[in-house]
C-alpha positions as CSV (number, residue, x, y, z in Angstrom):
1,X,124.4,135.7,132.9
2,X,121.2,134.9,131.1
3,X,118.2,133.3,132.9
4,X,119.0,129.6,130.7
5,X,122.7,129.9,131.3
6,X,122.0,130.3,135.2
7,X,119.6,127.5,135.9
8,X,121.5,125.0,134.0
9,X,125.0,126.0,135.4
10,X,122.1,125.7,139.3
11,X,121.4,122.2,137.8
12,X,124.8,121.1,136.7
13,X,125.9,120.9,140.0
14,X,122.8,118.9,141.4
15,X,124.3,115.4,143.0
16,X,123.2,112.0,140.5
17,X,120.5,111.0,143.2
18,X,118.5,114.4,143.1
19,X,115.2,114.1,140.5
20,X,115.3,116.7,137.9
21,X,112.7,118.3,135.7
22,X,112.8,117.9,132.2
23,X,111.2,119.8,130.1
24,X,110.7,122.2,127.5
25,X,111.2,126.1,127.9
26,X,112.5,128.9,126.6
27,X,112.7,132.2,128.0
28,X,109.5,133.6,128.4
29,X,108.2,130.2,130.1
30,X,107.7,126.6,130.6
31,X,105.2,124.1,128.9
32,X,103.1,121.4,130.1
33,X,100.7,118.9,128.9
34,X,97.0,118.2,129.3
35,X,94.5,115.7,127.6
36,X,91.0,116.7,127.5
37,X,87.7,115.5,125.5
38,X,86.9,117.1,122.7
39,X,84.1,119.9,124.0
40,X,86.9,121.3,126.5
41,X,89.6,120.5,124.3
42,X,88.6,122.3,120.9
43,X,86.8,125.1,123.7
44,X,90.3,125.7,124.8
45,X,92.1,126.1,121.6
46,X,89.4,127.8,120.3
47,X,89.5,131.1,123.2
48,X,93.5,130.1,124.3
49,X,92.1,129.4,127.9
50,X,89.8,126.6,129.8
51,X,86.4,126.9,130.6
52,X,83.0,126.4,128.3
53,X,80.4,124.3,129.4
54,X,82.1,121.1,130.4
55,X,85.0,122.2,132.1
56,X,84.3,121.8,135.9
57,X,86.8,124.5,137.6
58,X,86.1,122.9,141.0
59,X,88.3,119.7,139.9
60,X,91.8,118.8,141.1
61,X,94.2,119.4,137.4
62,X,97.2,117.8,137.0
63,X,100.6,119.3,134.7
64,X,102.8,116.9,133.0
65,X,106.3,118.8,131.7
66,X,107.1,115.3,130.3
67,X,105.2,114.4,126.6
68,X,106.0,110.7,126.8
69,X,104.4,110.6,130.3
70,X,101.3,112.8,129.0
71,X,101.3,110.2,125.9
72,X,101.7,107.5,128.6
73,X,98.8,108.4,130.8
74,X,96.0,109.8,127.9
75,X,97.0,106.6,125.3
76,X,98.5,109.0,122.9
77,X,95.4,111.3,123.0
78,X,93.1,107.4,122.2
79,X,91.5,106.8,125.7
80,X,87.9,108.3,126.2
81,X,87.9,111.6,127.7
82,X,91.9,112.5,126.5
83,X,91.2,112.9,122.8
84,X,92.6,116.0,122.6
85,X,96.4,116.7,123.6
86,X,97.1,120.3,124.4
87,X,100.6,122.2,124.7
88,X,99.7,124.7,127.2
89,X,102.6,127.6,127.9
90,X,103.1,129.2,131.4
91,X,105.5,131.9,132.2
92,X,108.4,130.9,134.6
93,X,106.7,133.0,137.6
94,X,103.4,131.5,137.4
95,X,104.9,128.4,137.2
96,X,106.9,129.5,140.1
97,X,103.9,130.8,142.3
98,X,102.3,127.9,141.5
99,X,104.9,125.3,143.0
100,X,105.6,127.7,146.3
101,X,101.8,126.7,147.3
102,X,102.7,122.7,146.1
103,X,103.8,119.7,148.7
104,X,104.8,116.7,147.9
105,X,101.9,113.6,148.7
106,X,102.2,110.0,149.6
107,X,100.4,108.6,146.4
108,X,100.8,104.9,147.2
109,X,98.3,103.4,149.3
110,X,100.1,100.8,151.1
111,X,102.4,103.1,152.5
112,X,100.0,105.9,153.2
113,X,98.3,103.4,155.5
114,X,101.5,102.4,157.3
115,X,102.2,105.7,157.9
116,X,98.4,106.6,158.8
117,X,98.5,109.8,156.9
118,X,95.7,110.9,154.4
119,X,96.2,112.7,151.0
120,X,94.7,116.2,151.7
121,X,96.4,119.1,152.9
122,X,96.4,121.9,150.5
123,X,95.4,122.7,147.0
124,X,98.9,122.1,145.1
125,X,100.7,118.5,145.2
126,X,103.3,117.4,143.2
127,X,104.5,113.6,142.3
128,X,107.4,112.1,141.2
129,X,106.3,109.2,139.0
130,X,108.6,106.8,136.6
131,X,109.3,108.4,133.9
132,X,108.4,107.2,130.0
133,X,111.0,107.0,127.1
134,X,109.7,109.1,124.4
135,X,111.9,107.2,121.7
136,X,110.9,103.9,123.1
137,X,108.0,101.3,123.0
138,X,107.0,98.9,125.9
139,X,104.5,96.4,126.6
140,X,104.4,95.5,123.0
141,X,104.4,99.1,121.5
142,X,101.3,99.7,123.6
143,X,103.2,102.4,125.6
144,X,105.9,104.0,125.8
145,X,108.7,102.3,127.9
146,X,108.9,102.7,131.4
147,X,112.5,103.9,133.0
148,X,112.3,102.9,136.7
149,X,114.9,105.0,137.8
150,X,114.2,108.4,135.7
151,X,111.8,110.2,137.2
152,X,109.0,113.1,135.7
153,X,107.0,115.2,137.7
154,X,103.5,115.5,137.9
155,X,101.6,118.7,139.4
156,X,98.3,118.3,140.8
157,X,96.2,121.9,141.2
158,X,93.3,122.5,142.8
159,X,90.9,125.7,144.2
160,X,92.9,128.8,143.8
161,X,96.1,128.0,142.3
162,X,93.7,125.9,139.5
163,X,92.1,129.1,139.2
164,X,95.4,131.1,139.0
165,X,96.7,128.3,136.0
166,X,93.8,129.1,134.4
167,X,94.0,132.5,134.2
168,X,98.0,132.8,133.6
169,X,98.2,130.7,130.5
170,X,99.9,131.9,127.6
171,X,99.1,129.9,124.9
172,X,97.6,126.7,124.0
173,X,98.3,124.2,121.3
174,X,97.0,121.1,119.6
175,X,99.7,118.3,120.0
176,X,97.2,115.6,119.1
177,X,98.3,115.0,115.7
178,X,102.2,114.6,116.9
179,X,100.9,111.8,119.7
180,X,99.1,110.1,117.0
181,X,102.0,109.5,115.1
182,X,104.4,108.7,117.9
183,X,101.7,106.0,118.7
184,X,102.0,104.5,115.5
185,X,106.0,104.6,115.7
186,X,105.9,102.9,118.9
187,X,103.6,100.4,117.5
188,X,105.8,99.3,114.9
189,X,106.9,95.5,115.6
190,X,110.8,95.6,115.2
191,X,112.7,98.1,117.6
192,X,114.7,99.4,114.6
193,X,111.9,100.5,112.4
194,X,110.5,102.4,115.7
195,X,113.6,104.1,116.3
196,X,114.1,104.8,112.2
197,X,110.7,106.3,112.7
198,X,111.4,107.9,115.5
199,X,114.3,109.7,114.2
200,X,111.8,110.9,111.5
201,X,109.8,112.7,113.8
202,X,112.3,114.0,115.8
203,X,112.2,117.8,114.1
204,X,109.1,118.2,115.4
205,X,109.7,116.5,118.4
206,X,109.9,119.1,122.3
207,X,113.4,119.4,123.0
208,X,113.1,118.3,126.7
209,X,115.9,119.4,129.4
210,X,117.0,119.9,132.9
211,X,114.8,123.1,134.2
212,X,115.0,124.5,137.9
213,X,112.1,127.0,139.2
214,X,112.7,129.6,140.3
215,X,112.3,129.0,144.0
216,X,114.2,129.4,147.7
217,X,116.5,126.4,148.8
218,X,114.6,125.5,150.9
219,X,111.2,124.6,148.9
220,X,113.2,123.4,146.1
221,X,114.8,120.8,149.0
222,X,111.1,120.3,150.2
223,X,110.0,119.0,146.6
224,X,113.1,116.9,145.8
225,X,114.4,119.2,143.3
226,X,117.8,119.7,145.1
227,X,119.8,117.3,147.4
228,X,117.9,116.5,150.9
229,X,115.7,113.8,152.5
230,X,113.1,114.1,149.9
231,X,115.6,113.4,147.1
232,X,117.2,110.6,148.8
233,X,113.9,109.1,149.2
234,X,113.2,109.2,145.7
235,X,116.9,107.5,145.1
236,X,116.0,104.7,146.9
237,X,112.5,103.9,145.8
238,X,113.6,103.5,141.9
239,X,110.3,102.2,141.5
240,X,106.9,103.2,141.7
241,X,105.5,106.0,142.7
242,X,107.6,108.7,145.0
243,X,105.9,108.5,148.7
244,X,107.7,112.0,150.1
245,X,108.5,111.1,153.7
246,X,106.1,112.8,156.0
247,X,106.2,114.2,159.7
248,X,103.1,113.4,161.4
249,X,101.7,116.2,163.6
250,X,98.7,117.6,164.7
251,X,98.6,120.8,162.6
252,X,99.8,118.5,159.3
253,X,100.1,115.6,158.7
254,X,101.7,115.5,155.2
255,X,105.0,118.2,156.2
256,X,107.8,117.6,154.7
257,X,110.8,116.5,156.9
C-alpha cells in the first residue's frame, strides 16, 4: 500500500467531529504558506531558504497548509509586511518532527484567563482556527468567506524547531501572482461572476485534501487530529478560535488532557 493510499484509507475512518488537515501534498512532502515583505521575501526565493538581513530567526513563525487562510490573514499578499506569498515544500518527516515537539494553546483570551493558564510552554504550538472558503467571498469580496464549522490548522514555530524549518525546506515558490488574482475574483460584486472566475482559475489552483502525519496515536489524539477530548472540544466550539482543554499543574500548565 502506498504512503497516499494509507493515510487517506487512516483518514477515511476519522469520526465527522474530528478536525482534519487539508492540504496539498504529494509524496515527497507537504506545503505550507507564508507572507513575508519584500527584502525577506524575494531573499528567500532568490537562495530557496530564509535568512538575509531582515529575517529575525529569534521570532515565533507560523505554517498555514490552508491558501485561503494564508490569503485570509496576509490580504491576498496586499497588507504591509505580507507582499510576498511564498509556497514553501517540507518533506513528510520534517513536517513530522516538527509537530511531535507542537502542543496545542488556548489562543482566546477570555478563556485563558478563566482558566488562569498563560500561553508559553514550548517552542511548537499549533491552532485550529475557522477555516476560509477559497471559492468564496465574504464581507463584501474583502475576504474570503468564513466557514465556522471547518477548521484549518495553523502551526506556530519558534527556537529550535524554527531553526530546524528553516533548514529542512525543500523548495520555495512565489504564489503572489495567484493571490492577486483570487483577490480580484472574490472582489467581483455578483456571486456568479466570482464563481465563473473562480472556475477559471481553478487549473492553477492547490488541490487541497485530507492529510494525516505521520505521528503515534497518541499525539495525533493530543492535537485533535484523531477522535479524543481535544477533538470533541473543537466540535463543540464551531466558532472562534480552538482553546485545547488544559490540565493545570505545577510542572505545565498548558498539558493536554
Amino acid at each position: 500500500m502506498s504512503n497516499e493510499v494509507e493515510r487517506e484509507y487512516i483518514i477515511s475512518e476519522v469520526t465527522p467531529n474530528t478536525p482534519v488537515w487539508r492540504g496539498e501534498w504529494d509524496e515527497e512532502g507537504v506545503f505550507v504558506y507564508q507572507a513575508y515583505n519584500k527584502e525577506i521575501g524575494e531573499w528567500a526565493l532568490e537562495h530557496q531558504k530564509f535568512g538575509g538581513p531582515a529575517w529575525k530567526p529569534a521570532r515565533m513563525t507560523w505554517i498555514k497548509p490552508s491558501f485561503a487562510w494564508m490569503l485570509y490573514r496576509s490580504g491576498y499578499g496586499k497588507k504591509g509586511g505580507q507582499e510576498i506569498v511564498l509556497k514553501i515544500k517540507l518533506s513528510h518527516d520534517s513536517i513530522s518532527h516538527l509537530l511531535s515537539h507542537c502542543k496545542c494553546v488556548d489562543t482566546n483570551r477570555e478563556t485563558r484567563i478563566k482558566k488562569q493558564t498563560h500561553e508559553g510552554g514550548g517552542n511548537g504550538r499549533i491552532q485550529w482556527d475557522p477555516e476560509r472558503d477559497l471559492f468564496q467571498s465574504g464581507d463584501r469580496g474583502h475576504v474570503p468567506r468564513k466557514m465556522l464549522r471547518t477548521r484549518a490548522i495553523q502551526i506556530g514555530l519558534a527556537g529550535s524547531l524554527s531553526e530546524f524549518y528553516v533548514n529542512n525546506i525543500l523548495s520555495i515558490s512565489n504564489v503572489t501572482e495567484l493571490a492577486h488574482k483570487v483577490k480580484v475574483a472574490h472582489g467581483l460584486k455578483k456571486a456568479q461572476d466570482t464563481k465563473t472566475a473562480m472556475e477559471y482559475l481553478q487549473p492553477v489552483l492547490p488541490i487541497e485534501r485530507p492529510y494525516l502525519p505521520k505521528l503515534s496515536e497518541r499525539k495525533l489524539i493530543e492535537l485533535a487530529m484523531l477522535p479524543g477530548q481535544a477533538a470533541e472540544t473543537v466540535a463543540q466550539l464551531g466558532r472562534g478560535n480552538f482553546s485545547c482543554p488544559v490540565k493545570q499543574n505545577n510542572k505545565n500548565k498548558n498539558t493536554i488532557t
